[in-house]
C-alpha positions as CSV (number, residue, x, y, z in Angstrom):
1,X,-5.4,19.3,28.9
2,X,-3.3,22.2,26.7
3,X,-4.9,24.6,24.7
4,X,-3.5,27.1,22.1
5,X,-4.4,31.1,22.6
6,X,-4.0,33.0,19.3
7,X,-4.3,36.3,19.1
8,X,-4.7,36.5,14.6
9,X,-4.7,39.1,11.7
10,X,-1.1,39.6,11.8
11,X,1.5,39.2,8.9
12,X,4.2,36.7,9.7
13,X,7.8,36.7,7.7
14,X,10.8,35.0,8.6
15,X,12.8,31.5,8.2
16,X,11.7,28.2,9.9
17,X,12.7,24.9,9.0
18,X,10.5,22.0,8.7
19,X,11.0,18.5,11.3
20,X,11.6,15.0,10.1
21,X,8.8,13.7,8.1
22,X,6.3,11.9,10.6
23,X,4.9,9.2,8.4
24,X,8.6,8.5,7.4
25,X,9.7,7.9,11.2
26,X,6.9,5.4,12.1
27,X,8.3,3.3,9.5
28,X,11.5,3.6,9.8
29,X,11.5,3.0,13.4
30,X,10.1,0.0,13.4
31,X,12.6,-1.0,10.5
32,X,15.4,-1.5,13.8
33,X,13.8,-4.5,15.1
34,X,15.0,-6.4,11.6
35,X,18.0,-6.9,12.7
36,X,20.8,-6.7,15.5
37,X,23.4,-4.8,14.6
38,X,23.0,-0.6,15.1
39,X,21.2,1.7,13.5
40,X,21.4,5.7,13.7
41,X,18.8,7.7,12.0
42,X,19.0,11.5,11.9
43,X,16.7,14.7,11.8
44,X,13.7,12.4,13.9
45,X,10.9,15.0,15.0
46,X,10.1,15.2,18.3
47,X,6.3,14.6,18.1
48,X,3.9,12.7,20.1
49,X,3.1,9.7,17.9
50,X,7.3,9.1,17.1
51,X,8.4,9.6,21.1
52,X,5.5,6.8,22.0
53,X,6.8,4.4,19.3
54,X,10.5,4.5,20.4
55,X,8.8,4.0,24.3
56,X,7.6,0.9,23.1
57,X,10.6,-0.1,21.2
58,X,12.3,0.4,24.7
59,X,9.7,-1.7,26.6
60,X,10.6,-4.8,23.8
61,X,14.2,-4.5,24.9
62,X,15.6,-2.1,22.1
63,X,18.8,0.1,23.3
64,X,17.8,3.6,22.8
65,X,20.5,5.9,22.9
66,X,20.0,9.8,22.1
67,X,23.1,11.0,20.1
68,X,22.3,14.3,18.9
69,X,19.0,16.7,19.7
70,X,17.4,14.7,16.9
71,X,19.2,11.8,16.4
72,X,19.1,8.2,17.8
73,X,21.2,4.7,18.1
74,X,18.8,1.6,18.3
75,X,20.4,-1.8,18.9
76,X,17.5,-4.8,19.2
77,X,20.3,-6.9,20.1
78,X,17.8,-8.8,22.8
79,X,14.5,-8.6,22.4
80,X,11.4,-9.4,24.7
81,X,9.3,-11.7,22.9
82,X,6.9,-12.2,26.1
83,X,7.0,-7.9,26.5
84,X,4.0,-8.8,24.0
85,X,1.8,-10.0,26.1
86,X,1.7,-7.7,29.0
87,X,-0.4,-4.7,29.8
88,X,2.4,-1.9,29.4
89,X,2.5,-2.8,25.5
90,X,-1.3,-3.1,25.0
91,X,-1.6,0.3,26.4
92,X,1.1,1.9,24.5
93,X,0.1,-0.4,21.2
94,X,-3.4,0.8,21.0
95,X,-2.6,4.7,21.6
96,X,-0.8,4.9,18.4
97,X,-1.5,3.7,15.1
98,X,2.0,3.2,14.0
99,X,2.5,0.3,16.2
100,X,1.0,-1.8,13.3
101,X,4.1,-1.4,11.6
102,X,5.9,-3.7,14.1
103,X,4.3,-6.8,13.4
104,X,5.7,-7.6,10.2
105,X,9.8,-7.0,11.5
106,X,8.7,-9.5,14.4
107,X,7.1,-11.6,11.9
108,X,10.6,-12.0,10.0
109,X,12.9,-12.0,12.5
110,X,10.8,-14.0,15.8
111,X,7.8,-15.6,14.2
112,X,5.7,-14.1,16.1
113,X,3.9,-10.9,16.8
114,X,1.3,-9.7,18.8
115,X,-1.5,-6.8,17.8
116,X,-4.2,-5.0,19.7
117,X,-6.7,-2.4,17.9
118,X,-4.1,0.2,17.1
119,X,-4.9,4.3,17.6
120,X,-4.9,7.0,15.5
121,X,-6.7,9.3,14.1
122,X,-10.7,9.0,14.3
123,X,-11.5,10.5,10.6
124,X,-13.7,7.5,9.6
125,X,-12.5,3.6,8.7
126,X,-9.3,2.8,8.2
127,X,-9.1,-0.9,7.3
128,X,-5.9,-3.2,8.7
129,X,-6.9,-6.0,5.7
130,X,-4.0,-5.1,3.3
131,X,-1.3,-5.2,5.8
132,X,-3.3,-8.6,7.3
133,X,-3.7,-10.4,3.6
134,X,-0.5,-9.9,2.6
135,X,1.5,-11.0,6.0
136,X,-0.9,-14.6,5.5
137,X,0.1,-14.6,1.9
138,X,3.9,-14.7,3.6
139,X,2.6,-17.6,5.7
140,X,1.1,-15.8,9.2
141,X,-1.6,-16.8,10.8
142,X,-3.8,-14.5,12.4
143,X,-6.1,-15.5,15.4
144,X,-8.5,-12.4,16.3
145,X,-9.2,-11.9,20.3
146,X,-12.5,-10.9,20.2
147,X,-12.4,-10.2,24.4
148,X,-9.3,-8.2,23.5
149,X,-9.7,-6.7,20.6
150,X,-6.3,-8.2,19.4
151,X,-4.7,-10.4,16.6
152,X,-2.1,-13.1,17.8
153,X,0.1,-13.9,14.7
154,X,2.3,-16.6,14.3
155,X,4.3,-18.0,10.9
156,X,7.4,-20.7,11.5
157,X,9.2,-19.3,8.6
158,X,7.7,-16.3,6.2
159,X,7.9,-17.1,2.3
160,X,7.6,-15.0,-0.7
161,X,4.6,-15.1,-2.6
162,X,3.1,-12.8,-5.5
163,X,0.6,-10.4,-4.3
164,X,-2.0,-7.8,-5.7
165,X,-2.7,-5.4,-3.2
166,X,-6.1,-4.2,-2.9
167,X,-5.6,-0.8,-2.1
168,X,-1.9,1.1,-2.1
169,X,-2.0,1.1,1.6
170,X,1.3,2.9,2.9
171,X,1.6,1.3,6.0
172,X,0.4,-2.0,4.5
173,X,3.5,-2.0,1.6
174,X,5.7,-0.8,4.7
175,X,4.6,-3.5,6.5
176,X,4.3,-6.6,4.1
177,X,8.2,-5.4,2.8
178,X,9.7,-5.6,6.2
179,X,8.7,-8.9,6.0
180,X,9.7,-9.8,2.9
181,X,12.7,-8.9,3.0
182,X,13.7,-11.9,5.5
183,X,11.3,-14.0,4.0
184,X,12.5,-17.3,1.8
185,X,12.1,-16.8,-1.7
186,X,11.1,-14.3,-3.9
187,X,8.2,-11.9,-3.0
188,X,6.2,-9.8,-5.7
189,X,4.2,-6.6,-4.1
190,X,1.9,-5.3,-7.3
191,X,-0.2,-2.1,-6.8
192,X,2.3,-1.4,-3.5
193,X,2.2,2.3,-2.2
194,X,5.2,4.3,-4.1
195,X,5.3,7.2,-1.8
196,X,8.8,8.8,-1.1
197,X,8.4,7.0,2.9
198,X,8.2,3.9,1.3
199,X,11.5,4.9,-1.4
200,X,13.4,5.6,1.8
201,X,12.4,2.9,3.6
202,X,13.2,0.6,0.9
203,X,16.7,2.4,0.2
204,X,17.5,2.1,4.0
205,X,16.8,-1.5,3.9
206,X,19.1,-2.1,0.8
207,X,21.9,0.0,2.4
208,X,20.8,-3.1,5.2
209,X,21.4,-5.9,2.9
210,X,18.3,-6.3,1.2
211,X,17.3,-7.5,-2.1
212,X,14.5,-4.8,-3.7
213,X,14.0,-3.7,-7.0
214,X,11.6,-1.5,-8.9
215,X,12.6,1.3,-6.0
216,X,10.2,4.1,-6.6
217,X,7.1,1.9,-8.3
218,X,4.2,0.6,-7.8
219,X,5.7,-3.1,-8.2
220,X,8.2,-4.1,-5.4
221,X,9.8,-7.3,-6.3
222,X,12.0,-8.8,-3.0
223,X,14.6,-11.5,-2.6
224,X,15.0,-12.9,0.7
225,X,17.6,-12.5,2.8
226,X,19.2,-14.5,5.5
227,X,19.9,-11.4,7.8
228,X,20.0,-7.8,7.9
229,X,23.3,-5.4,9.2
230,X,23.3,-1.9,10.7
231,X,22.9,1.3,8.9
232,X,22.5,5.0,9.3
233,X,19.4,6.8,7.8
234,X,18.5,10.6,7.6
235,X,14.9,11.5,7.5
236,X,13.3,13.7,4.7
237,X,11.6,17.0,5.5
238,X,8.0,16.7,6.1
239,X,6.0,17.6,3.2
240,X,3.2,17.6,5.1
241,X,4.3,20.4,7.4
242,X,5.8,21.8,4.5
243,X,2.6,22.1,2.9
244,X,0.9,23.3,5.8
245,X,3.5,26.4,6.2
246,X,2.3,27.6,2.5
247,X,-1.2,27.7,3.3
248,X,-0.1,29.3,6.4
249,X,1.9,32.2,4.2
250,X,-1.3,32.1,2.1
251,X,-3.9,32.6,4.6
252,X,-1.7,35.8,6.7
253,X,-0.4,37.5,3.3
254,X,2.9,36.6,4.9
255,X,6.7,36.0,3.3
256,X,8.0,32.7,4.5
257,X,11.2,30.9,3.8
258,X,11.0,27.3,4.3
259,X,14.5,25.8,5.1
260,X,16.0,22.7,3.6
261,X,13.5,21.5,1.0
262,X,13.3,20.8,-2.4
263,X,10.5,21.1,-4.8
264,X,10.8,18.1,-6.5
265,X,10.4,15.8,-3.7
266,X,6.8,17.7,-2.9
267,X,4.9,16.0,-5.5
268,X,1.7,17.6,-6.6
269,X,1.8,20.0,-3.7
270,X,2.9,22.7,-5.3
271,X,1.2,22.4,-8.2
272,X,-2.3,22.0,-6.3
273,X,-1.5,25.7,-4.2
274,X,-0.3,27.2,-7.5
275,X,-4.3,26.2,-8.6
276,X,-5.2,28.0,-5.6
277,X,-3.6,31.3,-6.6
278,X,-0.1,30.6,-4.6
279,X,3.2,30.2,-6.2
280,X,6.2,28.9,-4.2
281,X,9.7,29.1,-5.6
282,X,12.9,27.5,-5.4
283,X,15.6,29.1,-3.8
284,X,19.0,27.5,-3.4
285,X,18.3,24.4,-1.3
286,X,14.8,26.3,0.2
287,X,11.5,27.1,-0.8
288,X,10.1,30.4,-0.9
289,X,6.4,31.7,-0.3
290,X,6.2,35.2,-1.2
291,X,4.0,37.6,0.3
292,X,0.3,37.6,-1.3
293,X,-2.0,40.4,-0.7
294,X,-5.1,38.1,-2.4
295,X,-4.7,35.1,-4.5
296,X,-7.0,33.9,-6.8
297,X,-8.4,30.0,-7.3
298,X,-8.4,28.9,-11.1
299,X,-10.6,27.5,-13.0
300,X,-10.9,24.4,-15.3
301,X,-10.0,25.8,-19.1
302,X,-13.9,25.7,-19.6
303,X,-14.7,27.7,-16.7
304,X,-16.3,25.6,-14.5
305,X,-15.2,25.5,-10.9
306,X,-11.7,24.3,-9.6
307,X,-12.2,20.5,-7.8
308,X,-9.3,19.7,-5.5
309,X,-9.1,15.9,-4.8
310,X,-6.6,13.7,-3.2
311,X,-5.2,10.5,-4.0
312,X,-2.6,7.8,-3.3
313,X,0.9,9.0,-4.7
314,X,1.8,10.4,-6.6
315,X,-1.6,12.1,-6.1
316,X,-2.7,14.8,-3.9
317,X,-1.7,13.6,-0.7
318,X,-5.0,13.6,2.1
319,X,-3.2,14.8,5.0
320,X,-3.0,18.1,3.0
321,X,-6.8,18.5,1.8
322,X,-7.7,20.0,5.4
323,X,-5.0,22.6,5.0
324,X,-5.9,23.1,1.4
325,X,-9.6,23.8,2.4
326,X,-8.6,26.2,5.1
327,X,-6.3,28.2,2.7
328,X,-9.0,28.8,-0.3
329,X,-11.1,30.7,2.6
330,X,-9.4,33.9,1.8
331,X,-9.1,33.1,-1.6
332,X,-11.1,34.8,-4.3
333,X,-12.8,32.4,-6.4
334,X,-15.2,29.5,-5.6
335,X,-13.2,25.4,-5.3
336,X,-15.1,21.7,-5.0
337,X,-12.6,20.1,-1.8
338,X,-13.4,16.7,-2.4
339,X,-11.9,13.8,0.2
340,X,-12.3,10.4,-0.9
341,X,-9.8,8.5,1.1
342,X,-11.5,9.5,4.5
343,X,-15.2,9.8,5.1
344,X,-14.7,11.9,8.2
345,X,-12.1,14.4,7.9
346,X,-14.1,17.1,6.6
347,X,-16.4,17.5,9.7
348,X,-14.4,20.1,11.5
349,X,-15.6,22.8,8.8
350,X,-18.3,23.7,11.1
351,X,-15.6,25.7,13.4
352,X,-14.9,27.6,10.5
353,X,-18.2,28.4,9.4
354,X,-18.2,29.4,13.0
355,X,-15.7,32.0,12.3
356,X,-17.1,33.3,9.0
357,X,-15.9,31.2,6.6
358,X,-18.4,30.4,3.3
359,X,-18.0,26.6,3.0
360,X,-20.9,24.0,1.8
361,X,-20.6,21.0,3.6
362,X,-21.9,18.7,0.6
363,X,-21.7,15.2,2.4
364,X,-18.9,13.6,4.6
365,X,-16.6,13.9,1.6
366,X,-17.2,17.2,-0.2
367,X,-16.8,20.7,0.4
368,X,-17.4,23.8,-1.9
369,X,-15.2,27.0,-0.4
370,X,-16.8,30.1,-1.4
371,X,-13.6,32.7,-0.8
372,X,-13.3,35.6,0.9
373,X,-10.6,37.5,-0.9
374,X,-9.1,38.8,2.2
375,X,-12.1,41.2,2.1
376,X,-14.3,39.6,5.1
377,X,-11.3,38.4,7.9
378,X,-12.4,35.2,9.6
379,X,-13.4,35.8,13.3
380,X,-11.9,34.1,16.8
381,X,-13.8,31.9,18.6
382,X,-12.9,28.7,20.7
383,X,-12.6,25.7,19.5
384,X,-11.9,21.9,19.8
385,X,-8.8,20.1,17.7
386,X,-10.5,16.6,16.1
387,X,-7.4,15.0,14.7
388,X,-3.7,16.0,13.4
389,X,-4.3,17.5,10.5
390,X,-7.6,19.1,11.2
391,X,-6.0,21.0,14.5
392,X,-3.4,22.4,12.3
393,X,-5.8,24.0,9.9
394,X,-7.6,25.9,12.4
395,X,-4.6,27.0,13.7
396,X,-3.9,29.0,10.5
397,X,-7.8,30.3,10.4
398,X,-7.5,31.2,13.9
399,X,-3.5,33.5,12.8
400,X,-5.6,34.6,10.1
401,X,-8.4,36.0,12.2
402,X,-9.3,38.7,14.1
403,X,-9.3,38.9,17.8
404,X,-8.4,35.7,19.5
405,X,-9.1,32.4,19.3
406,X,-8.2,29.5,22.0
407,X,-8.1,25.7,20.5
408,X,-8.3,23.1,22.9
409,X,-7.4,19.3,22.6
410,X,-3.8,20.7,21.2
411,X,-2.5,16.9,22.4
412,X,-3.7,16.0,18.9
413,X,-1.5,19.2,17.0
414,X,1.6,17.8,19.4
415,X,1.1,14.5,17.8
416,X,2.4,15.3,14.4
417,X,4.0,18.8,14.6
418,X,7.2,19.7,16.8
419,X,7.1,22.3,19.2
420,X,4.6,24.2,16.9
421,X,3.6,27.1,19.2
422,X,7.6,28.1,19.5
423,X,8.5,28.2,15.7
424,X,5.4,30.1,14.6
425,X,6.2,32.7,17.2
426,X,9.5,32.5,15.8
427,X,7.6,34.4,12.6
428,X,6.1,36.6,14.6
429,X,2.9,34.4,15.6
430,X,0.7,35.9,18.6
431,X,0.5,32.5,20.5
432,X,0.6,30.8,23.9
433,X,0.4,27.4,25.2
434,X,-2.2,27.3,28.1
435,X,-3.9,25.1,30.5
C-alpha cells in the first residue's frame, strides 16, 4: 500500500494544468460500445477508476489502441457477449462504479447486459433505482441474483417511453440516453441531470448520429436511431480538480495559474470560493488564483453566518464540498458546510480536528468551520484517505501544515487525480510517494 509524505507550511506558485474530467471519461467511455465504427477521444486522464474501465472494455472484445500520451482509438467491432458472465468481469465490474454505465450501450445494441454490485466510493447510499426504472421503462427486464449480488438484464428491442426521473441522477441520465438513443420511438427524459458530462456526452452522440434535443436542460427529448457511426471527442478540464487547485492556492497563500480553463464552464464554483474570501480571475484561456495572505468568509446581507450547500447542477457540485470545508480552515470568519447529497462524506473531519482545525461535526451532513485566519497553522499528523475527494482535501491541510504529515490509502487519491504527487511538486510541493 502507497502513502503520501508531506512536509507543509510552504508557499506554492507556478503553472499546472488540469487532466481530463473524470466523471466525463466514465461516460464517455462506455459511449464506444454503441456502435462499431471508431472512436478517438482526447485529453483522457490517466487515473485509476478510467484505466480499469477501458481494461474491461478490452476483456468485452473492444480494440484499444493508444495514439497519443492521452489519447485513445476504441473500435467494438466484435464484442463478447458471454465475457459477461465470467469471473475476470465480475471482479473488474464490482471494483468500479462506472461500470454501471455499460449496461444501457449493451442494452441498445445486444439486448442484453449483465451487472454485479458496482464499487465506488463508500460515502453513504448511493441508489442504482433511477438508472434501473428508466432502462425497464425502455422495456429491460431486470432479474436480481441474490447469491451474486448481480442484476441479469435482458430487453428484445428497447422503446422510447416518457419518463420523470426521480432524482437528476448523472450516471442514471448517462445511462437511460445511451439507450435511448437506439431505442424505437421517441424517448422523453424529464428532471434528467444537465451537467456539462451529460452536454458532452450528448453532443458526442449527435456528432454520432443521434437524435437529442433540449441539449443543455433538464428535459432530453430522443429519437431513435437505427445505428450509430464513429466520432472523435475531446474531454473537458476537470472542474473538480480545478476546484480543488483553488482551495489549494487558498489554504498555502500561494499564486497559481491553472492552464486551459474557462470560467464559464465552472458553474457556481467560483462564485462559492469568492463567498469564502477567494477570487479567481480570467486570464486569456486560464484561470488565475492570486496569492492571499488571509481571506475572509462572508456573510449573509443580515449577518448571519455563511451556509455552503451543494446540489445537483447547476448547483454546488458535492465532490467539491470536502475541499470547500478544508479551505475555510484558514479562513477568518465562521461557515455552516452542509452535505445533503451524501450522508457520509463528512466523517473524515476528525483528521483535521486532529491537526488543529475548529470544525463542529453537527450530524453526518453538517459542519460549522470555525477559521483560523492563517493565525493558528494546522499541524502534521498521519492519516488514512476514506474516499476520492476526501483524500485530496487532507492533502491540502497536510501542504498547509506544519511539520509533516504521511496519508496512507493514497490508492483512493490515484483513483481520480493523475500523477498528483509529481505536479504539485512541480509548484514547489514538499512530497513523496512511499511505501
Amino acid at each position: 500500500m502507497g502513502a503520501f509524505k508531506i512536509t507543509g507550511g510552504n508557499s506554492l506558485s507556478g503553472e499546472i494544468v488540469p487532466q481530463g474530467a473524470k466523471n466525463e471519461a466514465l461516460q464517455i467511455l462506455c459511449a464506444v460500445l454503441l456502435t462499431d465504427k471508431e472512436v478517438t477521444i482526447n485529453n483522457v486522464p490517466d487515473i485509476r477508476d478510467v484505466n480499469k474501465l477501458i481494461d474491461l472494455l478490452i476483456g468485452l472484445g473492444v480494440i484499444v489502441t493508444r495514439t497519443g500520451e492521452n489519447s485513445y482509438s476504441f473500435v467494438a467491432s466484435d464484442i463478447n457477449i458471454d465475457y459477461l458472465a465470467t469471473e475476470d468481469f465480475f471482479n473488474k465490474a464490482t471494483s468500479i462504479r462506472g461500470s454501471v454505465m455499460i449496461l444501457g450501450p449493451l442494452l441498445a445494441r445486444f439486448g442484453k447486459g449483465y451487472l454485479p454490485q458496482p464499487g465506488g466510493d463508500k460515502i453513504g447510499r448511493r441508489r442504482l433505482d433511477t438508472h434501473f426504472i428508466g432502462l425497464q421503462k425502455l422495456g429491460a427486464e431486470f432479474n436480481y441474483d441474490s447469491v451474486k449480488k448481480s442484476y441479469i438484464v435482458e430487453a428484445a428491442k428497447l422503446k422510447g417511453a416518457y419518463m420523470l426521473l426521480e432524482e437528476a441522477s448523472v450516471t442514471g441520465t448517462a445511462n437511460i440516453l445511451m439507450a435511448s438513443v437506439l431505442a424505437e420511438g421517441i424517448t422523453t427524459i424529464f428532471n434528467a441531470a444537465c451537467e456539462p458530462y451529460i452536454v458532452q456526452l450528448s453532443r458526442m452522440l449527435v456528432r454520432m448520429g443521434a437524435k437529442i434535443s433540449g441539449i443543455g436542460s433538464n428535459l432530453l427529448t430522443i429519437e431513435g436511431v437505427d445505428s450509430l457511426n464513429g466520432t472523435g471527442h475531446t474531454m473537458l478540464a476537470d472542474m473538480i480538480e480545478v476546484g480543488s487547485f483553488i482551495g489549494l492556492a487558498g489554504m498555502t497563500s500561494s499564486d497559481i495559474l491553472i492552464k486551459n480553463v474557462n470560467l464559464q464552464d465552472l458553474g457556481l464554483i467560483p462564485d462559492v470560493f469568492k463567498r469564502l474570501g477567494i477570487s479567481v480571475f480570467q486570464k486569456g484561456n486560464d484561470i488565475h488564483v492570486p496569492k492571499y495572505d488571509s481571506y475572509s468568509i462572508e456573510t449573509f446581507i443580515d449577518g448571519s453566518i455563511m451556509n455552503i450547500s451543494d446540489a445537483p447542477w447547476p448547483g454546488f457540485t458535492p465532490d467539491l464540498i470536502s475541499i470547500v470545508l478544508v479551505t475555510a480552515i484558514n479562513a477568518s470568519g465562521s461557515v455552516l458546510i452542509h452535505q445533503k447529497m451524501f450522508e457520509s462524506r463528512l466523517f473524515f473531519v476528525d483528521k483535521l480536528i486532529d491537526m488543529g482545525a475548529q470544525i463542529i461535526l453537527c450530524d453526518p451532513h453538517r459542519a460549522t468551520v470555525i477559521g483560523l485566519d492563517h493565525k493558528y497553522p494546522l499541524r502534521g499528523i498521519k492519516m488514512s484517505s476514506p474516499d476520492i475527494r476526501a483524500g485530496v482535501a487532507l492533502l491540502i491541510a497536510a501542504l498547509s501544515a506544519q511539520g509533516t504529515s504521511i496519508i496512507e490509502n493514497i490508492e483512493q487519491i490515484d483513483r481520480g487525480y493523475q500523477n498528483i504527487d509529481t505536479r504539485l511538486r512541480m509548484l514547489g510541493a514538499d512530497i513523496e510517494r512511499i511505501n
